[in-house]
N, C-alpha and C positions, 0 to 999 in steps of 0.2 A: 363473486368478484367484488373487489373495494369500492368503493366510491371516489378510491383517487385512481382509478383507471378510467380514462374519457370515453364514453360510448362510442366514441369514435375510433376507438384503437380495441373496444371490445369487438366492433365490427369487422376488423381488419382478422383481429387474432380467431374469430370464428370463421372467418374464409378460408385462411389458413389451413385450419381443422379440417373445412369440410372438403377440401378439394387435395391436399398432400396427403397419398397415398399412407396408409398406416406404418408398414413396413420403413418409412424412410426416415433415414438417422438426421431429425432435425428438432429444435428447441426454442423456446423465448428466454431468452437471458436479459442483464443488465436491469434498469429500471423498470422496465416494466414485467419483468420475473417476481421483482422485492413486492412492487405494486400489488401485483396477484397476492401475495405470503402476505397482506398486512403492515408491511412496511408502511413509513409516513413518505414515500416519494411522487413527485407529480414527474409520470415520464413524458419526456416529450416525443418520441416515438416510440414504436416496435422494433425490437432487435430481435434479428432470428440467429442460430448460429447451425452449423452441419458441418458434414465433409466436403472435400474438396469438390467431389462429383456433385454429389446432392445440391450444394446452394446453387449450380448452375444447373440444373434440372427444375428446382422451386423458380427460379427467372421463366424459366422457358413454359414450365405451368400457367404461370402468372402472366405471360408475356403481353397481353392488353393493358398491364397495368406497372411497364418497367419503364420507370424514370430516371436511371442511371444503371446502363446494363453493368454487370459483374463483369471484373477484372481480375486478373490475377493480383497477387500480392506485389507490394512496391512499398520501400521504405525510404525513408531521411535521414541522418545520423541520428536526431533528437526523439527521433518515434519510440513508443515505447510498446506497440500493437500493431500487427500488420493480419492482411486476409484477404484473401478473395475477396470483393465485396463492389457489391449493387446496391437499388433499393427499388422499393413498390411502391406504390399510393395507393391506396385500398382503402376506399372509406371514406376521404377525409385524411386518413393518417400514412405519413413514411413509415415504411417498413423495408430496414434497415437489413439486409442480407448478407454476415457472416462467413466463410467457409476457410474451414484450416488456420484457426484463431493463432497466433502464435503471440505470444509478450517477450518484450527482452527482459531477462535476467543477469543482472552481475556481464552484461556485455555482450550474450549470445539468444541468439533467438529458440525461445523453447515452445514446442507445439502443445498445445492443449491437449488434455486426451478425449479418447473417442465421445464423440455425444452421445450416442447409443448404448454406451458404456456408464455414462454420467447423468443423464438426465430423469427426469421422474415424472411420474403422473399426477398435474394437480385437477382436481374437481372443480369445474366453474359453473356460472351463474346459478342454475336451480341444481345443481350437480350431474345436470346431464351430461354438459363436455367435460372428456379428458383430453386437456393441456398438458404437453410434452413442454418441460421446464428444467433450466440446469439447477443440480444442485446447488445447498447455499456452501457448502463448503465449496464447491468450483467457483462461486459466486465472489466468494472472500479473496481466495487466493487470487484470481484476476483482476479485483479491485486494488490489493493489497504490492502486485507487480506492478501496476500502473500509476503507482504513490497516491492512491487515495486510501491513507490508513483508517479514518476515522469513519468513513464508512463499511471499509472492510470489520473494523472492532466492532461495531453498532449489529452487523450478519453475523459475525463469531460468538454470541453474546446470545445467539436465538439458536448456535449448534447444542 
């Protein structure tokens, strides 16, 4: 793991690991995804993302540690990401709970597709854990609907 990952969100993302069942379609995206790859980002929390079912089962795993339970999806007109979503405190660090990612595109809300389908295994700290991580092409295109172009180019640029 990088050194712009805080030991405090590496503590979070090994609780993670060691307590969500292997089986379950869940992931760290956003900054601290790039963070793990090498990227130059200092994130300030842990994003997990899953399905719809899954991100309220990871709450209810976690449930000593939920500081804003999971919700369903709710938008604004101006929103450009909606989801299920809670978060943890684990560590020291929020950790941000995801489920049923959708972004608007061109005016219509489009669902991500499966994490279980999308995500990878990356190798951490002495290479013991494997970290379930969305790809960086999901990585880009998510960036890239949400108008942050210049760091979607900066991940397109490392496919």
């Amino acid at each position: 793991m990088t050194a712009t990952v805080p030991a405090s969100h590496r503590a979070a993302l090994f609780a993670l690991c060691d307590r969500i069942p292997h089986g379950w379609p869940w992931a760290v995206t956003a900054s601290a995804n790039l963070a793990l790859r090498g990227f130059d980002v200092s994130p300030g929390d842990v994003d997990v993302t899953a399905d719809g079912e899954t991100v309220y089962d990871v709450a209810d795993l976690f449930s000593e540690a939920v500081v804003r339970p999971v919700r369903p999806p709710a938008s604004e007109p101006g929103d450009r990401i909606r989801s299920h979503f809670g978060a943890l405190e684990l560590g020291g660090s929020e950790v941000e709970l995801m489920g049923e990612v959708e972004h608007r595109i061109d005016g219509e809300w489009v669902r991500d597709p499966p994490v279980a389908a999308t995500r990878e295994f990356l190798s951490v700290g002495d290479g013991d854990r494997r970290v379930p991580a969305m790809g960086l092409d999901y990585e880009a295109r998510g960036y890239r609907a949400r108008g942050e172009h210049d760091r979607a180019a900066r991940i397109e640029r490392r496919l």
